[in-house]
Short mmCIF file of the C-alpha atoms (twelve columns), coordinates in Angstrom:
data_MODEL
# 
_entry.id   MODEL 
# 
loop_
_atom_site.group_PDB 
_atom_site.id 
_atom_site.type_symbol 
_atom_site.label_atom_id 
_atom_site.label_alt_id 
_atom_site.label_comp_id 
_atom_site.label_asym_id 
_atom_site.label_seq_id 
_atom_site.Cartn_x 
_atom_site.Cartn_y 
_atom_site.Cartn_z 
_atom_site.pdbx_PDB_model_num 
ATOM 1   C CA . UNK A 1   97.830  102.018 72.613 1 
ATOM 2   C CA . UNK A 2   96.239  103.956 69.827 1 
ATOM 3   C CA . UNK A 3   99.680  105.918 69.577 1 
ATOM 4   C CA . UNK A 4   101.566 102.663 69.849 1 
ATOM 5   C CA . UNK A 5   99.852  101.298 66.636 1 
ATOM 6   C CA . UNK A 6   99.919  104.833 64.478 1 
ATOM 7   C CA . UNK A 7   103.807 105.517 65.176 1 
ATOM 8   C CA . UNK A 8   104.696 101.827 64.640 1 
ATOM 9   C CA . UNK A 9   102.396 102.000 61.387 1 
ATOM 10  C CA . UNK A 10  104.922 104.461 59.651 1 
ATOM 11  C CA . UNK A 11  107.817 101.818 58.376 1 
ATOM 12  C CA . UNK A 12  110.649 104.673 58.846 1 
ATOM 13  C CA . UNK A 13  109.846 104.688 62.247 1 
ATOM 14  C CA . UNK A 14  110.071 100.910 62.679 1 
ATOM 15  C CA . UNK A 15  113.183 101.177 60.983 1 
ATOM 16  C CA . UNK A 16  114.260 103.967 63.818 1 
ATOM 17  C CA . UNK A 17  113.167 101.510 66.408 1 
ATOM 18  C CA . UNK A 18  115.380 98.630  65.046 1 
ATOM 19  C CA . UNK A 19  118.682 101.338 64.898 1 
ATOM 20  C CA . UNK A 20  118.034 101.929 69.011 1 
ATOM 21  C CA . UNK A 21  116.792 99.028  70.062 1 
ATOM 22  C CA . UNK A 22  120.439 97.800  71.228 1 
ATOM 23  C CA . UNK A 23  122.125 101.297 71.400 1 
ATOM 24  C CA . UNK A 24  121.800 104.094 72.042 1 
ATOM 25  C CA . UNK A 25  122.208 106.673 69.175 1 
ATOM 26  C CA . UNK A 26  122.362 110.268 68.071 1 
ATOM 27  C CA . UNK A 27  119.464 111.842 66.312 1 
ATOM 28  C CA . UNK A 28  122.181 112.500 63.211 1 
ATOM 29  C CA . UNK A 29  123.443 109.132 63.310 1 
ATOM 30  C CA . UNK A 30  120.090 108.253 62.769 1 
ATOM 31  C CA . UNK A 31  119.472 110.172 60.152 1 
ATOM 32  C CA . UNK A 32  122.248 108.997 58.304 1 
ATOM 33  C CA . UNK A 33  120.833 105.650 57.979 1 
ATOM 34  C CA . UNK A 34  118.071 107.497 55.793 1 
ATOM 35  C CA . UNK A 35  117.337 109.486 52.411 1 
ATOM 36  C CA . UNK A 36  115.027 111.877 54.177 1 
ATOM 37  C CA . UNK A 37  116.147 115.125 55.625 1 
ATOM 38  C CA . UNK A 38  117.178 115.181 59.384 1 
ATOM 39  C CA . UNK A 39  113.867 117.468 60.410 1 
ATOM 40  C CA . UNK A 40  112.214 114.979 58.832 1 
ATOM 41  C CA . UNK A 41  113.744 112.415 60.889 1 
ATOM 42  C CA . UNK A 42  113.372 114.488 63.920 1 
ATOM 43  C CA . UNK A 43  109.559 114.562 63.288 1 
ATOM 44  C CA . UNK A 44  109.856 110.852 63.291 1 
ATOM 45  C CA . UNK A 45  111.975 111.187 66.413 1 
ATOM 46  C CA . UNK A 46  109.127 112.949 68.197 1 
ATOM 47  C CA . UNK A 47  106.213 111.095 67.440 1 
ATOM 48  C CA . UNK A 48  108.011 107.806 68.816 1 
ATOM 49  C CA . UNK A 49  109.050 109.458 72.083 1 
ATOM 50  C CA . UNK A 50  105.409 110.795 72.056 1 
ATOM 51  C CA . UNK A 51  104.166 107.555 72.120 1 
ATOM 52  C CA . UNK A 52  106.315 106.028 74.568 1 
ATOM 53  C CA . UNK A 53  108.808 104.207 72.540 1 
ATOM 54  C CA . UNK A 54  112.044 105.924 72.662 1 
ATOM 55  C CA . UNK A 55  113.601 108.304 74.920 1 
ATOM 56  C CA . UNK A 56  115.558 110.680 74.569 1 
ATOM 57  C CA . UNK A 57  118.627 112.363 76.849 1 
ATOM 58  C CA . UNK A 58  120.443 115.493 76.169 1 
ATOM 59  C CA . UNK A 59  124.397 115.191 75.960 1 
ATOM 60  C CA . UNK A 60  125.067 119.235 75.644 1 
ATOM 61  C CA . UNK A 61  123.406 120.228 72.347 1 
ATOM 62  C CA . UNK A 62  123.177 116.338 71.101 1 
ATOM 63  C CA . UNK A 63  119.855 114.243 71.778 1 
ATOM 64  C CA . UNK A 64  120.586 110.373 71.882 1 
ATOM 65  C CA . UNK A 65  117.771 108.275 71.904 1 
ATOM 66  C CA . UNK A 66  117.346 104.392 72.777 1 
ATOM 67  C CA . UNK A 67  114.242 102.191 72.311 1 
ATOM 68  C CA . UNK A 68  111.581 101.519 75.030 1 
ATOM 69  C CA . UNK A 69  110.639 97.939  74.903 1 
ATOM 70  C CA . UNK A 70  107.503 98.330  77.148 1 
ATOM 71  C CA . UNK A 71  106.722 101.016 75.631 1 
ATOM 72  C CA . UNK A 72  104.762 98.431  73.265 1 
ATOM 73  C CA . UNK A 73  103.707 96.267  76.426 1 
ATOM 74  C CA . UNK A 74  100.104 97.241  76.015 1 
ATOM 75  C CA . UNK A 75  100.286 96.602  72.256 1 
ATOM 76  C CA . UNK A 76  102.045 93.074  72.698 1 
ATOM 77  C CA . UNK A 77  99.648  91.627  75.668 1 
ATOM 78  C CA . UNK A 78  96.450  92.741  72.937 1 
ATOM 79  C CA . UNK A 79  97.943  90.740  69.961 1 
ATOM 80  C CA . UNK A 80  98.476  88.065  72.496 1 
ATOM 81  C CA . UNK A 81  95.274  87.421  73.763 1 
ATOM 82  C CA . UNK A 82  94.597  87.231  70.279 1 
ATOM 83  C CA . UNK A 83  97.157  84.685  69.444 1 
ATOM 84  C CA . UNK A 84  96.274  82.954  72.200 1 
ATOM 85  C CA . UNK A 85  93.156  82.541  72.011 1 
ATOM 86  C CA . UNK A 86  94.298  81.404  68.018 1 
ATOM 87  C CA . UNK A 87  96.419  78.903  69.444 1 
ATOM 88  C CA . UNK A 88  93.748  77.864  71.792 1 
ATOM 89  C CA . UNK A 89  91.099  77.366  69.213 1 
ATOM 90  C CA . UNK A 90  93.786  75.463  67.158 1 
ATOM 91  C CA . UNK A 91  94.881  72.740  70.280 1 
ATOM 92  C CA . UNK A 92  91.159  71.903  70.460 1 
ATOM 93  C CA . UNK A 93  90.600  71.431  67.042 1 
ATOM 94  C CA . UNK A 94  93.728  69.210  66.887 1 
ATOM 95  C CA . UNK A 95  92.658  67.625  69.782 1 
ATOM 96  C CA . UNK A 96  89.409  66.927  68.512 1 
ATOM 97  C CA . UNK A 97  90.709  65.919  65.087 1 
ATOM 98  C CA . UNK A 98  93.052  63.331  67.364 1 
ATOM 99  C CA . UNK A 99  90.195  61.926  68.984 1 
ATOM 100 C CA . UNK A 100 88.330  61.028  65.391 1 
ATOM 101 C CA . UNK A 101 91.365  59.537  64.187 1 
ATOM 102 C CA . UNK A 102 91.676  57.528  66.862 1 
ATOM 103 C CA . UNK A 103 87.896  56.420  67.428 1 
ATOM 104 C CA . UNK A 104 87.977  55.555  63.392 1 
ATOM 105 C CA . UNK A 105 91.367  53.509  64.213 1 
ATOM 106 C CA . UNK A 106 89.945  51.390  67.188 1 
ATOM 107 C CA . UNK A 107 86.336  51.055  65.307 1 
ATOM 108 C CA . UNK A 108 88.321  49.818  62.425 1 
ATOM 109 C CA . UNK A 109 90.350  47.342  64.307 1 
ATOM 110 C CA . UNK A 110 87.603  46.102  66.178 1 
ATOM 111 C CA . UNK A 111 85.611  45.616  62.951 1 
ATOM 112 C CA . UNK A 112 89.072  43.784  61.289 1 
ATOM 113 C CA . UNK A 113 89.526  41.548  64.526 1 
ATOM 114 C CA . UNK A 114 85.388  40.615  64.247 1 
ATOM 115 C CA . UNK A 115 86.040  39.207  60.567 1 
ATOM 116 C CA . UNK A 116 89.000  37.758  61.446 1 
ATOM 117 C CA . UNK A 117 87.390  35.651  63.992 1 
ATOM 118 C CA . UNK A 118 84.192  34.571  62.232 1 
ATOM 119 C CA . UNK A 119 86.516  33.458  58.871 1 
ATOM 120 C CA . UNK A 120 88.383  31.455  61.804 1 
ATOM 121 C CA . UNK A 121 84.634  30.009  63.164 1 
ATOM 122 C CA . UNK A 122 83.309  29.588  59.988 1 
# 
């Protein structure tokens, strides 16, 4: 996961990502989409397919590389234990905020319904 996070980190690369997430492309179409030179985009290339997120296949002397979604499988089911556990937290507290309100509302009514009835006895 560790080289998950430091590829994705780099925002050229999650730019890279986005261009062969549907597609797949050539590493010089690629590199058209950017103002950096095409080893550098190669570099870029490599450390995403090192870490599991693209691969690549040979057409003669082309490479053409598309996205691997579960390549960030590990990453996504860490953030969402987080999340969930965030969303968790935030249902009880709702919950619990529900159950005040409510308890206030019905303590409140009862204590309007008492006066009304000993203004009506008295």
């Amino acid at each position: 996961m560790d080289a998950v996070v430091r590829a994705i980190a780099e925002p050229r690369r999650r730019e890279i990502l986005t261009l062969v997430a549907t597609r797949e492309r050539s590493a010089g179409e690629i590199a058209s989409h950017f103002d950096v030179t095409r080893p550098a985009i190669s570099q870029h290339l490599g450390v995403l397919k090192d870490a599991g997120l693209v691969i690549e296949r040979r057409e003669g002397t082309r490479r053409l590389y598309l996205a691997r979604p579960e390549g960030l499988a590990e990453l996504r089911s860490f953030l969402e234990a987080f999340w969930d556990l965030r969303l968790r937290r935030l249902k009880h507290a709702a919950e619990a905020e529900e159950r005040s309100l409510r308890r206030h509302a019905i303590s409140r009514h009862h204590s309007h319904r008492a006066r009304n009835q000993n203004k009506r006895h008295t």
